[in-house]
N, C-alpha and C positions, 0 to 999 in steps of 0.2 A: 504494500500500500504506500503511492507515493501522498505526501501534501506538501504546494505549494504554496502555504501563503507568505514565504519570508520572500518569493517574488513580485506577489503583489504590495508589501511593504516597500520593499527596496523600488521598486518602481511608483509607489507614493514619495517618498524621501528622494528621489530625483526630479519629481515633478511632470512622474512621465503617467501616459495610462495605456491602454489595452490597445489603443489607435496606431498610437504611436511606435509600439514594441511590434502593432503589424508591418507597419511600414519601413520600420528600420531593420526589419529581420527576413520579412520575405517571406514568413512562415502562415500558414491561413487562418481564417477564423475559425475551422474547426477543430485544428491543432488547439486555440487559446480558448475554445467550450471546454477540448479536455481538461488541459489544467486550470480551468475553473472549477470542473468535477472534480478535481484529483486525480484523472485518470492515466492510466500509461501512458507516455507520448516517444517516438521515435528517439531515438538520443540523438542526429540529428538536429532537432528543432531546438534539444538544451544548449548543444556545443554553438549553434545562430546565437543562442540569448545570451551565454555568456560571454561570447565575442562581444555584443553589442555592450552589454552592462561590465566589461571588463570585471568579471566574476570569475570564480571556482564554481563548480555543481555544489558544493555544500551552501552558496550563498544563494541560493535559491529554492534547494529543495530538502525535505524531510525524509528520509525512509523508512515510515514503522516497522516496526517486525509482525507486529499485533495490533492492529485496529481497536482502539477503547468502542464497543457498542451502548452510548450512554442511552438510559431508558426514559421515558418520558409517559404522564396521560395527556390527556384532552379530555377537558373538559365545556361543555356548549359544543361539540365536537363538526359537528352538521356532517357533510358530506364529507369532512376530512383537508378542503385545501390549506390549513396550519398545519396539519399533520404531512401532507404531501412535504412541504417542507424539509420536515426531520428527517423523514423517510430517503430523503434525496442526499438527505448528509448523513443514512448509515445509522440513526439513530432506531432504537427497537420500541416497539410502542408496549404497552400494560393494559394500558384501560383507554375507551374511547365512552365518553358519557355523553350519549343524545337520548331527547326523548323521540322525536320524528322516527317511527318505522322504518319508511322509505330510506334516509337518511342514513338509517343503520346499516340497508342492506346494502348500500354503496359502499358502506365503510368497511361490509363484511368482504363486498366483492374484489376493494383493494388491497386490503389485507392477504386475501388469495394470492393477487397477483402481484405480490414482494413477497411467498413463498410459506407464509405463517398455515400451521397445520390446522386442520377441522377444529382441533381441540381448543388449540389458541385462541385463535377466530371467536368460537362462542365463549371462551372464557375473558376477551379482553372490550368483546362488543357489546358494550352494557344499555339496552336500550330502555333507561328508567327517567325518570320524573327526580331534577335534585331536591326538588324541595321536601320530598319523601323523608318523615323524620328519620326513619331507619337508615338513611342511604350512605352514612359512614363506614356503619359495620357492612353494608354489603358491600364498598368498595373493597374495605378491607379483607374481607372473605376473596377474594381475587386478585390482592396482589401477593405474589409470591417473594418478591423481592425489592431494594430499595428503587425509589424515584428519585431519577438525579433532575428532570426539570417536569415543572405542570405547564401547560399552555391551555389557552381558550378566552373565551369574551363572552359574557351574559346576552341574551339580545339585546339588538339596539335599535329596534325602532322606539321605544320609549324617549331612547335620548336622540333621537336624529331630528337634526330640525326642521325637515319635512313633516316627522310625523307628529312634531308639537305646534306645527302649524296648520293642520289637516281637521286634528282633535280640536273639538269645541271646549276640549277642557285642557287643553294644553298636556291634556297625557298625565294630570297629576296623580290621578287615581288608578293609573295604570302599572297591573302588581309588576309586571317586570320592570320598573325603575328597582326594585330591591333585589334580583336576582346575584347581583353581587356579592350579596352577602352570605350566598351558597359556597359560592367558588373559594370566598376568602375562607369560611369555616373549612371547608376540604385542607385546600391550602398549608392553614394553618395545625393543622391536625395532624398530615401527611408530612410538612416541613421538607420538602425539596432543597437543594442546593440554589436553585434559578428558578423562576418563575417568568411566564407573559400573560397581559393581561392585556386583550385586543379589544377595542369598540371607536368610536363614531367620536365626530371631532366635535360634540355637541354634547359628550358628557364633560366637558369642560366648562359647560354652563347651566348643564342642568340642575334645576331645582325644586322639583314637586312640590308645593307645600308649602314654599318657603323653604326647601330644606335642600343646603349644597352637598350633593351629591357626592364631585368628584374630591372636597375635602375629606369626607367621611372616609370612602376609598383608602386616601393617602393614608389617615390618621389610625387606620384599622392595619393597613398591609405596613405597617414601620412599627407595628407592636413587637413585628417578627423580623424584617426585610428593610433592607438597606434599599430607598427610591427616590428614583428622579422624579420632580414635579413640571419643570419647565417645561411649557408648552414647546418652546423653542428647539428642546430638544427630543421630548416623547411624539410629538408630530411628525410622522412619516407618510410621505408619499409613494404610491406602488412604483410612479411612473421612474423614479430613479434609480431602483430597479430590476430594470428592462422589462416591464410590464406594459404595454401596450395600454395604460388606461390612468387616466388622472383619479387617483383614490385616496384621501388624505385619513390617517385612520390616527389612531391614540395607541401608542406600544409603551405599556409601562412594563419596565425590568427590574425584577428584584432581585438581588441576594440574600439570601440570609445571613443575619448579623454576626454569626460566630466564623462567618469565613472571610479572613483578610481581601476582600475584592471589592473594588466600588465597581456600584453598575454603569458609574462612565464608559469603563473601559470597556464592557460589551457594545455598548451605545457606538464608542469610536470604533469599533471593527466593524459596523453595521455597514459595508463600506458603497458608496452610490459608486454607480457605473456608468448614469446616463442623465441627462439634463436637460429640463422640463420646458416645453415652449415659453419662448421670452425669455429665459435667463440661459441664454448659449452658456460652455464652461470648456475652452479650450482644453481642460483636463478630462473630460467626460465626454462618452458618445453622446449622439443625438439621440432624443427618445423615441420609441419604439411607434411604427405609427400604426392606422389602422389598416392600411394595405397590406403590410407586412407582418399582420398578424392571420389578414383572412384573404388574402388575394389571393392566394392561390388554390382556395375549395371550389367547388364544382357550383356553377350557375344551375339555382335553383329559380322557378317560378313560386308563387306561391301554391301548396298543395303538394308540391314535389320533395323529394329527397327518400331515405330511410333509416333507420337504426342503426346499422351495418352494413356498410358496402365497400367493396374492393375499390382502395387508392394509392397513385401513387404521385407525392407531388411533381408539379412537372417544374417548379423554381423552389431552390431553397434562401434562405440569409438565415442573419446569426441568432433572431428571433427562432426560427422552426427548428434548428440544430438544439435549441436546448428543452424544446418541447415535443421534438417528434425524433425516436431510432429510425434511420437509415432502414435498418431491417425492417420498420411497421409496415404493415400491404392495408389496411384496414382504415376505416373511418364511421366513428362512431354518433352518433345522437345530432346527426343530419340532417332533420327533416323540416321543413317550412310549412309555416301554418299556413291555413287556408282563409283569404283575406277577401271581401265583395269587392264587385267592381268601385264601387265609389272608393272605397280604401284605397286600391290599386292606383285610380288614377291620383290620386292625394299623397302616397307614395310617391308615385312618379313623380310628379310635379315638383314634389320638396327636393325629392336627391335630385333633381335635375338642376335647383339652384343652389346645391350644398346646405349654406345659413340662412335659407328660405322659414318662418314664422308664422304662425296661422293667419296674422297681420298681410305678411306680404299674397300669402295666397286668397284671401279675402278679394282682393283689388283685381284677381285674374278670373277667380273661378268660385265665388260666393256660394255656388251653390252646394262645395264642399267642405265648406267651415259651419260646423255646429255647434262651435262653442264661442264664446266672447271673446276672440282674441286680448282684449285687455287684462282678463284672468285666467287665460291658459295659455296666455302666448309662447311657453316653451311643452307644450301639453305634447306636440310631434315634432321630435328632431332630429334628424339626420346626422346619423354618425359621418366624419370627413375623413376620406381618404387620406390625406397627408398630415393627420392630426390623432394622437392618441384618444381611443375612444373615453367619451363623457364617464363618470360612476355607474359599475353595474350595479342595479339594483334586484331586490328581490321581487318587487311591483313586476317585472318581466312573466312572472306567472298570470296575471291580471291580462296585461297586451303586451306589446311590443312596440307600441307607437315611440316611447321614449330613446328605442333604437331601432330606425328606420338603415335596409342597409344604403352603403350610397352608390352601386350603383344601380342607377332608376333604370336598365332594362330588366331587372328581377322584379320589381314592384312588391315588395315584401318588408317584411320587420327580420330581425337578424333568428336564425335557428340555436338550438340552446351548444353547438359545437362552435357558433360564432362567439357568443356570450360566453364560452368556456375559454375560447383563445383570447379574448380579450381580457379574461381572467390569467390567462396563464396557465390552467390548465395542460398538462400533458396529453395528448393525441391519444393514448391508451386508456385514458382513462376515462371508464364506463361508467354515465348514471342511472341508476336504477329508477324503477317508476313510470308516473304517467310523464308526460312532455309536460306539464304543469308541475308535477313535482320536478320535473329535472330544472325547470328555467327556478324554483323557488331554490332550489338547493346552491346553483349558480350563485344568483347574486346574493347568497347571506356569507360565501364562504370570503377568505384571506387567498390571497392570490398567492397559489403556492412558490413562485419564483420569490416572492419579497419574503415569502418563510423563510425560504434556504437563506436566504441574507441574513435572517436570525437563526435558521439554526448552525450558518459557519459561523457566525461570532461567538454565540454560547458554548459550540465542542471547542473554537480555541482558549474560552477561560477556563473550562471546565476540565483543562489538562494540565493546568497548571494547578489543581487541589489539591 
């Protein structure tokens, strides 16, 4: 097992990045996927890099003898893309806690496929209700051994300010504003080495009641754990990333207090890679856009597609190389809804002007504006080809108006394997359910690519215990 991260240091502390070490070396972006993964790479491509960084091989790479497999749960689990994450960096999962069915059986179904037995499978896929008073002892009754990190997020339509704008009652009475305090008891019970704790950039102001929320949070998880509060710094973006989508989420990191590590120093390996429209970063690729996340799937009309059907892409970039094997023949959760004509042409007509508005289409074709453009004027948007797509949302089970694809000869809203790759999602990876639970499962999850960016930072502190 090799790991490379003393070259993506040393290549920070030169002020170089990923672009530049293509350019100066010659070597391809699928060579610099692998030693993003840790994977083998030709020697070759080492003896390019250390010409270029006038290095030795030891100043760039690691050779374990023995892989640390560190174990983690999840909990609020969904469909697993936090979990995809770990999984990507090698870590073994324990428990996965959802209550959604459905949900479960995605999480059963990937578990299979990173190799975990029958047995494992139903002993780690706990599909219960946390607020269950008993549900300590029964996590307990299933682990077998210690937990080095917990990860998850309570939901968060309570805190998102869509849905406290939605509610007539601003969501105060709405019980998942306290599901939090599930996770923390787990948590704290269980006591991990590291924790995450994932949700919406809107529990930073929420307050039911009168009552702040994201203080309580802090004031509960520091009884045990060493955290950051600065917005400045727990505010993470997918799109830096390489996630194909602007998603601004809340990652709070703990440690716990008996172990010499501040959670800075996870925070700082958290390390961006890509840089968000408007602020160019000559150190950083450009972000990931919406072309090059779905341009190369097969035109669908509405009504068309299926489940599973033989593909094989006909372009790749560096987007597809970390979400789709070479070897996959397959494509999965395909299929487009079936849309009336009036939809179609209303479709048409917005991707045909990209930042087209119920407003502007009013003025051409009235007769297909049903809403008040004044209160829904972003109500149909068209996702833009040269532009990271908008926030997935879970609303996608409802319609797909909110992501119209762009181009207007399909005349459609995006299919839930569109909504996956703008997720980040991997190509193999199967949702279970109706097309309504797979688009709900979609947008509630953490884009697995911006996992792996936490789970390489937590396995390199986590070797130093």
């Amino acid at each position: 097992m090799f790991n490379y991260s003393k070259l993506w240091h040393l290549l920070l502390d030169k002020g170089l990045n990923k672009s530049a070490l293509k350019e100066a070396t010659g070597i391809s972006w699928a060579a610099i996927s692998k030693l993003s993964k840790n994977d083998n790479v030709n020697s070759v491509v080492l003896d390019k890099i250390c010409d270029f960084l006038n290095c030795n091989l030891e100043d760039i790479v690691d050779r374990e003898t023995k892989e640390q497999n560190y174990t983690f749960i999840d909990l609020f689990a969904g469909c697993g893309g936090l979990s995809e994450g770990f999984y990507r960096q090698g870590f073994r999962a324990l428990l996965h806690l959802e209550i959604d069915e459905t949900a479960c059986q995605t999480l059963s179904t990937r578990m299979k496929f990173y190799g975990y037995s029958t047995a494992e499978i139903a002993d780690a896929v706990m599909c219960e209700d946390i607020t269950q008073r008993d549900i300590i002892s029964k996590i307990d009754s299933r682990l077998h051994e210690n937990v080095d990190v917990i990860i998850g997020g309570p939901p968060c339509q309570a805190f998102s300010s869509v849905g406290r704008a939605q509610d007539p009652n601003s969501m105060n009475d709405d019980p998942r504003n306290y599901l939090f305090e599930n996770y923390l008891q787990i948590l704290n019970h269980i006591k991990p080495k590291v924790f995450i704790f994932e949700n919406v950039k809107g529990i930073l102001s929420a307050h039911p009641n009168g009552v702040h929320i994201f203080k309580i949070i802090i004031s509960k998880m520091r009884e045990t754990y060493k955290v950051i509060n600065d917005p400045k710094i727990i505010l993470l973006n997918s799109v830096h990333y390489g996630v194909p989508q602007l998603r601004e989420r809340v990652i709070l990191i703990g440690v716990r207090k008996d172990i010499p590590i501040d959670p800075q120093e996870i925070y700082d390996k958290i390390i961006k890679t890509h840089y968000a429209p408007g602020a160019p970063d000559m150190f950083l690729r450009k972000f990931v856009t919406v072309r090059e996340a779905i341009g190369d799937l097969p035109h669908l009309l509405p009504g068309e597609g299926c489940e599973n059907m033989p593909f094989v892409p006909s372009v790749n970039n560096d987007f597809l190389s970390q979400i789709r094997s070479q070897t996959f023949t397959r494509l999965y959760n395909h299929s487009a809804r079936k849309h009336n004509e009036r939809d179609r042409q209303r479709y048409r007509i917005l991707s045909e002007h990209q930042n087209w508005q119920l407003k502007d289409l009013q003025q051409v074709r009235p007769d297909l504006v049903n809403h008040d453009p004044k209160h829904f004027g972003n109500r149909y948007t068209v996702q833009e080809y040269e532009m990271p797509a908008k926030t997935v949302v879970a609303h996608l089970f409802k319609d797909g108006n909110l992501f119209i694809h762009p181009d207007f000869t399909q005349e459609r809203t995006f299919t839930v394997r569109e909504a996956a790759r703008a997720q980040s999602f991997p190509d193999d990876f199967w949702f279970e359910g109706s097309r309504t639970e797979q688009f709900r499962q979609v947008g509630n999850a953490v884009p697995p690519l911006m996992a792996e960016a936490f789970a390489k930072a937590i396995k390199m502190v986590l070797r130093k215990m």
